[in-house]
C-alpha atoms as an extended CHARMM CRD file, in Angstrom:
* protein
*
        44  EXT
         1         1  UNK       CA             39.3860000000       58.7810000000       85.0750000000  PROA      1               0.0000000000
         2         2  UNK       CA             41.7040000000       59.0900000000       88.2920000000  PROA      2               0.0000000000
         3         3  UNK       CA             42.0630000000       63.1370000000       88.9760000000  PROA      3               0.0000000000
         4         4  UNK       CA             44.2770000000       63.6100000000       92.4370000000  PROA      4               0.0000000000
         5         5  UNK       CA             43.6040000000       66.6870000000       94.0100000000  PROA      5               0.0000000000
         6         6  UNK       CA             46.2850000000       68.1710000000       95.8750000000  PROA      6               0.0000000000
         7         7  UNK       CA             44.4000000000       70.0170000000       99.1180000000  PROA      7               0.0000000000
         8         8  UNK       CA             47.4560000000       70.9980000000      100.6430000000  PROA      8               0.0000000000
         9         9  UNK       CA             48.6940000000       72.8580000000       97.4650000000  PROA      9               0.0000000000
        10        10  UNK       CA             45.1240000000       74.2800000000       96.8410000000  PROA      10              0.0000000000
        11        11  UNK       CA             44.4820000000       75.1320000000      100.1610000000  PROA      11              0.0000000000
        12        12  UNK       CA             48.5380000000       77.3140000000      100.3090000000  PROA      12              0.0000000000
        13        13  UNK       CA             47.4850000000       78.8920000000       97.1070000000  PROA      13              0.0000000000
        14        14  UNK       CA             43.8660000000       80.1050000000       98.3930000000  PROA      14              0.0000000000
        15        15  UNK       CA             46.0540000000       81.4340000000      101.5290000000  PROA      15              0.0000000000
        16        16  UNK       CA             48.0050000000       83.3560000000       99.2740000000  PROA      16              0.0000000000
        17        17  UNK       CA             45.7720000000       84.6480000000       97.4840000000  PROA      17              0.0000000000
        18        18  UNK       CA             43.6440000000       85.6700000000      100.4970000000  PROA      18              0.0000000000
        19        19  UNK       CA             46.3980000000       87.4560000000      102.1550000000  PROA      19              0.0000000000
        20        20  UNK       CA             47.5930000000       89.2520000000       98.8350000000  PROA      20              0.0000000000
        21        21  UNK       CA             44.3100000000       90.5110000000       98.4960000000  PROA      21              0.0000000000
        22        22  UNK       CA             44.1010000000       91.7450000000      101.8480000000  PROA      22              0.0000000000
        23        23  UNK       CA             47.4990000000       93.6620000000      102.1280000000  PROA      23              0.0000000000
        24        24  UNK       CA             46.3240000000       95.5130000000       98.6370000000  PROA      24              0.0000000000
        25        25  UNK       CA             43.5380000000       96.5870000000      100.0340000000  PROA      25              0.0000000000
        26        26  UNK       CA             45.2180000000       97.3010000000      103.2150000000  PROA      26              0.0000000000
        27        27  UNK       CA             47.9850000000       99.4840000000      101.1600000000  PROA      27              0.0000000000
        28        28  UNK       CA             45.6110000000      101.0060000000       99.6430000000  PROA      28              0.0000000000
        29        29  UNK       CA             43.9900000000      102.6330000000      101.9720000000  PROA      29              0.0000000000
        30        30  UNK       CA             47.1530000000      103.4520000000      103.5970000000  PROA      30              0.0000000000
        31        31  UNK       CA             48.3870000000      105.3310000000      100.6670000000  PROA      31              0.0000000000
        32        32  UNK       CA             45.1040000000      106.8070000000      100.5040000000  PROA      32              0.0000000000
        33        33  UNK       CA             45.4660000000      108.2970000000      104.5680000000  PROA      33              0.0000000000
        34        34  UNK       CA             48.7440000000      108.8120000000      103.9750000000  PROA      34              0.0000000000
        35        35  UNK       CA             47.9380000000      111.3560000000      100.6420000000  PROA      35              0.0000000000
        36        36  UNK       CA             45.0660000000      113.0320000000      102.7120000000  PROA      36              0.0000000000
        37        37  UNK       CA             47.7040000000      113.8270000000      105.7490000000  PROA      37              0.0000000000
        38        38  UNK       CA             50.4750000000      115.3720000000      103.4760000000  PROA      38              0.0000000000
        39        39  UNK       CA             48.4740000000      117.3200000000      101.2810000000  PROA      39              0.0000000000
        40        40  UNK       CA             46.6010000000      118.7200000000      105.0900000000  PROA      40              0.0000000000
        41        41  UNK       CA             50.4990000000      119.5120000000      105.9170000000  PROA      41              0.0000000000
        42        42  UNK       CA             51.1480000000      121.3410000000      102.6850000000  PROA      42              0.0000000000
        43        43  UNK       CA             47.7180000000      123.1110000000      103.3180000000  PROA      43              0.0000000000
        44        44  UNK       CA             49.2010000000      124.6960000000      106.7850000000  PROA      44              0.0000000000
């Protein structure tokens, strides 16, 4: 059984993946600092 494997295409998709991950994580904690700062505006 012949099975090509496309490294380019796996390789893009890992990429993606990798970089998705890291800008979720990345807006999260944005979101998170940017929560913390309004509600320490509303405070004042």
């Amino acid at each position: 059984m012949y099975l090509e494997v496309n490294v380019t295409k796996i390789v893009k998709y890992v990429c993606l993946a990798g970089v998705s991950i890291v800008a979720v994580i990345f807006g999260e904690k944005a979101l998170e600092e940017y929560i913390r700062i309004k509600h320490q505006q509303e405070e004042l």
